[in-house]
Rosetta silent file (secondary structure, phi, psi, omega in degrees, C-alpha in Angstrom):
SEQUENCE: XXXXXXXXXXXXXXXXXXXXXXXXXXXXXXXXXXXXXXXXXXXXXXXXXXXXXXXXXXXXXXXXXXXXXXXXXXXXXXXXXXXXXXXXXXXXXXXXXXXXXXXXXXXXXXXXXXX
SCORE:     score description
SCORE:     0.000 S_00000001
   1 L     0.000  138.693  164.382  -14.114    8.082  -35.180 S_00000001
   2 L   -77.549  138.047  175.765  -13.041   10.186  -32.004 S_00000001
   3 L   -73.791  146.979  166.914  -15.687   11.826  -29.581 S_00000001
   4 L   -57.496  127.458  150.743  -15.043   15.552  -29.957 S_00000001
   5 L   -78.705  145.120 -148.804  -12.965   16.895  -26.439 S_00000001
   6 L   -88.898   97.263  174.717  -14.472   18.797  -24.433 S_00000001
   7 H   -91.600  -27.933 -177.892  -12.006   21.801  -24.970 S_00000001
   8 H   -72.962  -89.437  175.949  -14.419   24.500  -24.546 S_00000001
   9 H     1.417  -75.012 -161.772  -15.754   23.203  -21.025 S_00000001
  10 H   -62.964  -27.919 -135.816  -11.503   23.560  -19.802 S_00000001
  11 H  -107.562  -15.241  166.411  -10.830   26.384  -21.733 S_00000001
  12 H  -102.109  -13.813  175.571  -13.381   28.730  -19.950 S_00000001
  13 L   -73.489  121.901  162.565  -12.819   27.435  -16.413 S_00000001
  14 L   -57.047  145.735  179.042  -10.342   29.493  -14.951 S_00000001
  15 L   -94.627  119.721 -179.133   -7.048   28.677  -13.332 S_00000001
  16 L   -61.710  126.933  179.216   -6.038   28.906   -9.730 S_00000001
  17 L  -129.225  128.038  151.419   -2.531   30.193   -9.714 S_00000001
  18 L   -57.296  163.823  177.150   -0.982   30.865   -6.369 S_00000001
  19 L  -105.803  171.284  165.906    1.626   33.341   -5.564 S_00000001
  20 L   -86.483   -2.266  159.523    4.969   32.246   -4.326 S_00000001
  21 L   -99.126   18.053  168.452    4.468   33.400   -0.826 S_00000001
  22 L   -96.385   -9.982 -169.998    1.297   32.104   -0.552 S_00000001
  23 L  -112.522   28.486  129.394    2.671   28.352   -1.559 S_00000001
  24 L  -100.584  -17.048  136.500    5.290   28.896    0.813 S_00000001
  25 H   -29.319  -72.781  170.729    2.757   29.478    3.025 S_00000001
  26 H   -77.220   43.526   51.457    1.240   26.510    2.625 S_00000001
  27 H    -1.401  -74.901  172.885    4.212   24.652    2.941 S_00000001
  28 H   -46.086  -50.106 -170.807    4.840   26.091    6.200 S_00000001
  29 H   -61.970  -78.573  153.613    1.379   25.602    7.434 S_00000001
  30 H   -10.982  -51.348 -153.595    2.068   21.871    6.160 S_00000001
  31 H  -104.350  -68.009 -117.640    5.520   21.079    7.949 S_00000001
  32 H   -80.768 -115.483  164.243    3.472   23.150   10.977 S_00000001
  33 H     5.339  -70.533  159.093    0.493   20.154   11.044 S_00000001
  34 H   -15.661  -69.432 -170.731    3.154   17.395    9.902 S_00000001
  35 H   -39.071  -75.911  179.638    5.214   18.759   13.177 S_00000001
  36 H   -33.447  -74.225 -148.343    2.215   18.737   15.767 S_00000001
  37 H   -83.062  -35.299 -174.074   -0.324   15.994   14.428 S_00000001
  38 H   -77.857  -40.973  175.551    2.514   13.585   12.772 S_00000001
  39 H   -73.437    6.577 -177.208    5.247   13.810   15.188 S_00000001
  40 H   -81.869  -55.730 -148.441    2.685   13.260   18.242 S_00000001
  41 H   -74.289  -44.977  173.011    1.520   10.075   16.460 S_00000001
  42 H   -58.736  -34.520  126.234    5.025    8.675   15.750 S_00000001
  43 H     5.571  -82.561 -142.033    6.019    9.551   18.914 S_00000001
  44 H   -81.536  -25.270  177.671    3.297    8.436   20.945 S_00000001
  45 H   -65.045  -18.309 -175.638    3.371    4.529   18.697 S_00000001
  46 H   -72.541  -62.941  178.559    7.219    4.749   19.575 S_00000001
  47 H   -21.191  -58.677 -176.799    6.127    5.474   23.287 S_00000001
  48 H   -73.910  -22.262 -165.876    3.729    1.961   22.989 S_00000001
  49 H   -78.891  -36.458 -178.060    6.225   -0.007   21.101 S_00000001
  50 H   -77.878  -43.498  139.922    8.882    0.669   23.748 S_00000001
  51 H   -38.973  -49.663  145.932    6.461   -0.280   26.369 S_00000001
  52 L   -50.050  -43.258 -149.133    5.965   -3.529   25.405 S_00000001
  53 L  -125.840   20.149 -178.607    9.185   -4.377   24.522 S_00000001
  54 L  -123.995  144.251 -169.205   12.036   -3.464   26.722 S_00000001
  55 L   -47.244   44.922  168.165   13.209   -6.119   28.905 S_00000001
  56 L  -145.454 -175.179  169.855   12.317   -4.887   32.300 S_00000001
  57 L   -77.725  157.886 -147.824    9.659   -4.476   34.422 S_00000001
  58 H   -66.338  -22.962  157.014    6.568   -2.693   33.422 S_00000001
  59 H   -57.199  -86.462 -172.489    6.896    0.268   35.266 S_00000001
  60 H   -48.516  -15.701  168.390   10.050    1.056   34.523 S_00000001
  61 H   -78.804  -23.448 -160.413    9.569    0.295   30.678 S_00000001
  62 H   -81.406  -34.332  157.306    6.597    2.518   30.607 S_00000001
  63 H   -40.276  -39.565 -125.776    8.584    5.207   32.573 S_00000001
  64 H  -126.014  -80.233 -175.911   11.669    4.832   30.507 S_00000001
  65 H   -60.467  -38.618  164.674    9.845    5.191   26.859 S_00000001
  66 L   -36.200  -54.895 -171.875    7.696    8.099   28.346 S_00000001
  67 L   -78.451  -30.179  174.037   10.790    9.959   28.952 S_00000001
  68 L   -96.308   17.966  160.193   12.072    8.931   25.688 S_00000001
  69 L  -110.322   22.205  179.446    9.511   10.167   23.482 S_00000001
  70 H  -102.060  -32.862 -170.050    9.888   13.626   24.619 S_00000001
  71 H  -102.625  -16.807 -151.183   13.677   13.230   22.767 S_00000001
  72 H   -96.472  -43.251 -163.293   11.390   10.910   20.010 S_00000001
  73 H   -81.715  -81.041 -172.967    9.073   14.348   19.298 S_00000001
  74 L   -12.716  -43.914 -179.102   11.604   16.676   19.257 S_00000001
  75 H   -75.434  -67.926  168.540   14.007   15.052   16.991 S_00000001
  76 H    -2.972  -67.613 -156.690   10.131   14.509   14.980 S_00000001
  77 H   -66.889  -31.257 -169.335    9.959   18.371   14.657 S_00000001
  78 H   -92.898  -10.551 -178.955   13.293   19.231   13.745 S_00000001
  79 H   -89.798  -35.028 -168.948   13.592   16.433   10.796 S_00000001
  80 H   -75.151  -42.814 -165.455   10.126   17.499    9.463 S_00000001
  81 L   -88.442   11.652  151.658   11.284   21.451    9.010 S_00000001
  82 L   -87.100   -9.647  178.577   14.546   19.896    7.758 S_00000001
  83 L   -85.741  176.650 -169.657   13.518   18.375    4.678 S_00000001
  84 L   -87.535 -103.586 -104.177   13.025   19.650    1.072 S_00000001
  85 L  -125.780  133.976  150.863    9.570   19.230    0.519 S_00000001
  86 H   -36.387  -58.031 -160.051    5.998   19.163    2.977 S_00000001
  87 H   -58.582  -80.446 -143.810    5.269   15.418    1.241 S_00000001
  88 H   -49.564  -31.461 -179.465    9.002   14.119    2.255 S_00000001
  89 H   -74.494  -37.656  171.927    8.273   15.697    5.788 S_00000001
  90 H   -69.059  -52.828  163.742    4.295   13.716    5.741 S_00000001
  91 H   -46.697  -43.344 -173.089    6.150   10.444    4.136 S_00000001
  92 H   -74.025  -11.991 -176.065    9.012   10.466    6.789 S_00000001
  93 H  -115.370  -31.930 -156.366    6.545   10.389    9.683 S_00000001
  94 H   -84.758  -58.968 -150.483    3.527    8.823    8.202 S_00000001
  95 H   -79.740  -66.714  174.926    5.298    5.533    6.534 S_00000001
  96 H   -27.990  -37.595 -179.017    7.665    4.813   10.034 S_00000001
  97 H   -66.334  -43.339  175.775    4.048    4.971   11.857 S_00000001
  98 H   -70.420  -11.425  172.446    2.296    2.765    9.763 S_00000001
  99 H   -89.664  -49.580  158.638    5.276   -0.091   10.446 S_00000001
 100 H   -22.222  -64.755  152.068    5.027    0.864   14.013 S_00000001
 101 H   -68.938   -9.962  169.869    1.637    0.024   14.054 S_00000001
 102 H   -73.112  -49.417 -179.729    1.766   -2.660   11.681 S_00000001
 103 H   -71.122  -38.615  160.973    4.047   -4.265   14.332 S_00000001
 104 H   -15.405  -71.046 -167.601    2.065   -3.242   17.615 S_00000001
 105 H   -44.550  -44.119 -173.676   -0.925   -4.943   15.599 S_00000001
 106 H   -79.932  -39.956  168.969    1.122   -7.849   15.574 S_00000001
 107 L   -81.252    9.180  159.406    2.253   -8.543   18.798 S_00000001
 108 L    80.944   19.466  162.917   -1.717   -7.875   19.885 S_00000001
 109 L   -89.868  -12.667 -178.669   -0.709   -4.481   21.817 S_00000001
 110 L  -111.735  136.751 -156.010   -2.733   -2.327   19.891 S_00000001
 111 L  -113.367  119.690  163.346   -6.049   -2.278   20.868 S_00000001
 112 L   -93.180   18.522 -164.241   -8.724   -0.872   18.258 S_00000001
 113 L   -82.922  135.286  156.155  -11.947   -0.742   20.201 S_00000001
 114 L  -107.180   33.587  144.829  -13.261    2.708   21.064 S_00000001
 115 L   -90.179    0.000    0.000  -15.280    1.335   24.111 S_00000001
């Protein structure tokens, strides 16, 4: 035998329906947050990655990648409000960061202690 479904229970909660300018709102507002909080992080993991790892001395790498994450966020901003969808713009920043930091992690530059 089948348990009865609970049809009544869905069938009186009502459904949130959005308008289409409010869920292009929230899109915008999306790509907006993406822009800011995601291209800062990719950015600033590019920023560390580059530090470590270009052949010169440490001043001048840290100097060097500093200046080139200012060209890293920018390009960041304009590729998130170029894509078709908020997720593709949150995927496109989010999955490069996590290898970025998967490799950091690996060479021992990224330090997770908040003392």
């Amino acid at each position: 035998m089948q348990a009865p479904a609970n049809t009544e229970i869905t069938e009186k909660m009502p459904r949130l329906r959005l308008s289409a300018g409010a869920v292009y709102r929230l899109g915008v507002a999306s790509r907006s947050v993406a822009a800011i909080v995601g291209g800062y992080v990719l950015a600033a993991l590019v920023t560390m990655l580059l530090s470590v790892s270009l052949p010169m001395a440490r001043s001048e790498a840290v100097m060097t990648a500093t200046l080139l994450s200012f060209a890293i966020y920018t390009c960041a901003v304009m590729w998130v409000f170029a894509t078709r969808s908020a997720l593709r713009a949150w995927l496109g920043l989010l999955i490069p960061a996590a290898i970025i930091a998967a490799i950091l992690q690996w060479m021992d530059a990224l330090s997770w202690s908040f003392a």
